[in-house]
C-alpha positions as CSV (number, residue, x, y, z in Angstrom):
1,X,28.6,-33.2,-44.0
2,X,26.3,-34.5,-41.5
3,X,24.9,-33.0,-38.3
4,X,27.2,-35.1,-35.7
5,X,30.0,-33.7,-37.3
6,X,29.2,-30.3,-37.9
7,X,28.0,-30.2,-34.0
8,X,31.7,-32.1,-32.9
9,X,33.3,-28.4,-35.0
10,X,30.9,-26.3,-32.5
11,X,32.3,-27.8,-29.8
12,X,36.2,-27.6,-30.9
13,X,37.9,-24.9,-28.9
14,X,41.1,-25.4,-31.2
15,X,38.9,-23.9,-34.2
16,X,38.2,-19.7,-34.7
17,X,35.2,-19.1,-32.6
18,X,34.0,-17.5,-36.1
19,X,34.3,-20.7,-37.7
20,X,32.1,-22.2,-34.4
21,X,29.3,-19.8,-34.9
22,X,29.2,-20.9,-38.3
23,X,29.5,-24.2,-37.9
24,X,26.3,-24.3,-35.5
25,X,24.6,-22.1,-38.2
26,X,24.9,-25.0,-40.5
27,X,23.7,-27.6,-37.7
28,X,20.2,-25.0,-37.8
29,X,20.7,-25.5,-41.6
30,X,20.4,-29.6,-41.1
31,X,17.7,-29.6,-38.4
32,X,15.1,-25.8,-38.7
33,X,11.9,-27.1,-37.9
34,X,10.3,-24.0,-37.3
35,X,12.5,-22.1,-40.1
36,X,16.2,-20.9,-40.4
37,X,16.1,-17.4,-38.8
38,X,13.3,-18.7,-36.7
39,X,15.6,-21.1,-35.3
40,X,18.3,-19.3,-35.0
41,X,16.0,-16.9,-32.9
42,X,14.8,-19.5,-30.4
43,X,18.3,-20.7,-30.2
44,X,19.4,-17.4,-28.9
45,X,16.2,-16.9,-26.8
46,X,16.9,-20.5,-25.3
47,X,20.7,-20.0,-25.0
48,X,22.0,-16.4,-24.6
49,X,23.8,-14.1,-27.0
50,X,25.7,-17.0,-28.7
51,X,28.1,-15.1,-31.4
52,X,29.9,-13.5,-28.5
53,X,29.5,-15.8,-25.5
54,X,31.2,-19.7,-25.6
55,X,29.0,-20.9,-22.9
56,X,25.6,-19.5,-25.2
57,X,27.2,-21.3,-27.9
58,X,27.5,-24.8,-26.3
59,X,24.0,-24.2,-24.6
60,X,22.4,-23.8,-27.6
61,X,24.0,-26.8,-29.5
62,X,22.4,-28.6,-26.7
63,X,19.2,-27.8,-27.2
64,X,19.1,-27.9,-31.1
65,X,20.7,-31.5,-30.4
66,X,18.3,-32.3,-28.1
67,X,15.2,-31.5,-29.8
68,X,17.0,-33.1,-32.9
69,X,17.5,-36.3,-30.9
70,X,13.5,-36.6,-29.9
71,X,13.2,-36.4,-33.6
72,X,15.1,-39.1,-34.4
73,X,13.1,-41.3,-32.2
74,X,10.4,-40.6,-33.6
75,X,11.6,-41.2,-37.5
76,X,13.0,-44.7,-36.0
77,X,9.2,-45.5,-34.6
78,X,7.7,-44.3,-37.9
79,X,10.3,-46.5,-40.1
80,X,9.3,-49.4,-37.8
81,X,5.4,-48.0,-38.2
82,X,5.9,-48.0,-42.2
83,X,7.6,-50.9,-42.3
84,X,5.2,-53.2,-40.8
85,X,2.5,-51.3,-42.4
86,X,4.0,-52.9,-46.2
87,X,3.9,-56.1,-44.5
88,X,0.2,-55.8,-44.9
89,X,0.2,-54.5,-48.6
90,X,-0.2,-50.8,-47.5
91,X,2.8,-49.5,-49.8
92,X,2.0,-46.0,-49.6
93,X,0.9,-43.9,-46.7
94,X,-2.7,-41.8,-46.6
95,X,-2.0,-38.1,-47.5
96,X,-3.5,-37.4,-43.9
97,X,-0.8,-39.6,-42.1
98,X,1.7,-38.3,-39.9
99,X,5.1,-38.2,-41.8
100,X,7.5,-36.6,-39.7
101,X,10.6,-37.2,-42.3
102,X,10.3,-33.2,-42.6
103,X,9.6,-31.6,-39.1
104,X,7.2,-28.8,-39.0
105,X,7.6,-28.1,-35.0
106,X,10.3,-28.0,-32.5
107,X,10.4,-31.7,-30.8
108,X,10.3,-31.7,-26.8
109,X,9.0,-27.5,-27.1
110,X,6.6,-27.8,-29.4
111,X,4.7,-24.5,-28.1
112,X,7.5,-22.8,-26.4
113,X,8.9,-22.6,-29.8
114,X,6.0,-22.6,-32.0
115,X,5.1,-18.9,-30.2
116,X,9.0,-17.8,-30.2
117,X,8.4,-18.2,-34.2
118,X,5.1,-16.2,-34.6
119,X,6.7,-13.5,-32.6
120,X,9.5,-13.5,-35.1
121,X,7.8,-13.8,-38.3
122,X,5.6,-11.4,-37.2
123,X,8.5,-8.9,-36.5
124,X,9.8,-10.3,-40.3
125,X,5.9,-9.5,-42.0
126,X,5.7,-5.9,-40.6
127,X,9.6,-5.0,-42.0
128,X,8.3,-6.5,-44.8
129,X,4.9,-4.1,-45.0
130,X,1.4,-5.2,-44.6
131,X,0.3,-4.3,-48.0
132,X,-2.2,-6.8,-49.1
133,X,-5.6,-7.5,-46.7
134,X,-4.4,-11.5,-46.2
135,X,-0.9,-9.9,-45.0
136,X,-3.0,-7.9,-42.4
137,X,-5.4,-10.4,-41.2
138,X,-2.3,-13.0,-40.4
139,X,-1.1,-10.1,-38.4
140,X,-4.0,-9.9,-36.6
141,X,-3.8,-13.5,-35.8
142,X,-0.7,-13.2,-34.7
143,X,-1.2,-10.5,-32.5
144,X,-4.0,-12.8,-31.0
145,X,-1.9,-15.2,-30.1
146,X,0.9,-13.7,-28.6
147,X,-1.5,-11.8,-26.9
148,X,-3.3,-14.9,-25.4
149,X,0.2,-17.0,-25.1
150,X,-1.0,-19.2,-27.9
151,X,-4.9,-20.2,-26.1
152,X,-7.2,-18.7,-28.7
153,X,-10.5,-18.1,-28.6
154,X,-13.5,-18.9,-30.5
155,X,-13.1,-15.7,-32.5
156,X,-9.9,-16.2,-33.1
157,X,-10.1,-19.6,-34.3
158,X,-12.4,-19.0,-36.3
159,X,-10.5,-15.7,-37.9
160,X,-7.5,-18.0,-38.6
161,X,-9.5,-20.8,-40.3
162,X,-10.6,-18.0,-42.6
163,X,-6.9,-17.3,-43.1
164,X,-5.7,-20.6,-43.4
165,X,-8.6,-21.4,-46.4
166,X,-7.7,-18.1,-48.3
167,X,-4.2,-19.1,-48.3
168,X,-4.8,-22.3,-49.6
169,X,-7.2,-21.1,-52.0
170,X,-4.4,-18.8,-53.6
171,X,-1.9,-21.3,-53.6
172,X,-3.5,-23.8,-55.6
173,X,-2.0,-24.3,-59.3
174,X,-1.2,-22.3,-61.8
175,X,-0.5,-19.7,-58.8
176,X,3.0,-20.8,-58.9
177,X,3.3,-20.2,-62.5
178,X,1.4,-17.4,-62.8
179,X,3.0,-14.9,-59.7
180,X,5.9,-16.3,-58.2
181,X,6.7,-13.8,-56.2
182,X,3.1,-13.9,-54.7
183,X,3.2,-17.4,-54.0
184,X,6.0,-17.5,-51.9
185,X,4.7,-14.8,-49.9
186,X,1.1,-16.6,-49.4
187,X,3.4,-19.6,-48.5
188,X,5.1,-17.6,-45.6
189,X,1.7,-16.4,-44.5
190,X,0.9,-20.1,-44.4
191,X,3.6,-21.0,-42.4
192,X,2.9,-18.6,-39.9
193,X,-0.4,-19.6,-39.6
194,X,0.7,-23.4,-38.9
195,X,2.8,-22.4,-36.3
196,X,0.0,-20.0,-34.8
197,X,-2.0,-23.5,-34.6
198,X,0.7,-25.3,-33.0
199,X,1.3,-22.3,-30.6
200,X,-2.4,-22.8,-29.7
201,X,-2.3,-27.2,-29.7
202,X,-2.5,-29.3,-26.2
């Protein structure tokens, strides 16, 4: 089922208000840029306590829908971008160019919700124990940034880019293959560390 339609069930009053909560839960599912629970978070941040209160709940399908809907535009200007660009023989687009088919920040917050999510994972990586020295120094940037509302400094960049290249390091293949487990949790690091960068970006 689509998002318009999953969104038109958060709004009908004739339905359970479980069913509601649910249903706006699956619109998060369709449209997470930042991650699920992240989302979920920033939508209650944004909204109010929305599994108890109606007026939460319609607040906060507004603003998933509305950053959703800035989205759009922008995949209907890249189609148009692409599209033209075959025109001219260019079939397929650089691995540096911007492809926002699958968001990686929250469209008309970009910030505002980028620091929400560091907050968030952070809370998520200490539950989860800061065992290994890469799970501590994403901590520390994290810490940084909430710290300095997302406007690093030189040390800090620079402690992050460190980050950021270790990560990638580990992830390379066979990583995968060889520690599954590990991988994913070098890939959550990684994402926190995106979303640090987009807490600090202009």
């Amino acid at each position: 089922m689509g998002f318009t339609n999953v969104a038109r069930k958060v709004r009908d009053p004739s339905l359970p208000y479980g069913h509601r909560v649910v249903s706006l839960r699956s619109c998060v599912q369709l449209y997470r840029p930042i991650g699920f629970e992240a989302t979920v978070s920033y939508l209650a941040h944004r909204a109010g306590p929305f599994r108890e209160d109606e007026g939460a709940l319609l607040r906060a399908l507004g603003v998933i829908e509305a950053s959703r809907a800035v989205w759009q535009v922008e995949l209907r200007a890249y189609a148009a971008e692409r599209a033209e660009a075959k025109r001219r023989g260019l079939r397929t687009p650089g691995p540096r160019e911007r492809n926002p088919n699958s968001p990686e920040y929250w469209y008309g917050a970009r910030r505002e919700a980028a620091l929400h999510a560091v907050g968030h994972w952070r809370v998520r990586l200490q539950r989860a124990g800061l065992t290994d020295e890469l799970s501590r120094a994403v901590d520390l940037c994290a810490a940084d940034c909430l710290e300095a509302e997302g406007a690093p400094g030189a040390r800090e960049r620079a402690r992050l880019a460190a980050c950021a290249d270790a990560l990638e390091r580990r992830m390379e293949p066979p990583a995968y293959r060889d520690d599954a487990a590990t991988y994913f949790h070098h890939r959550d690091l990684l994402r926190v560390v995106r979303l640090i960068r987009m807490a600090g970006a202009n």
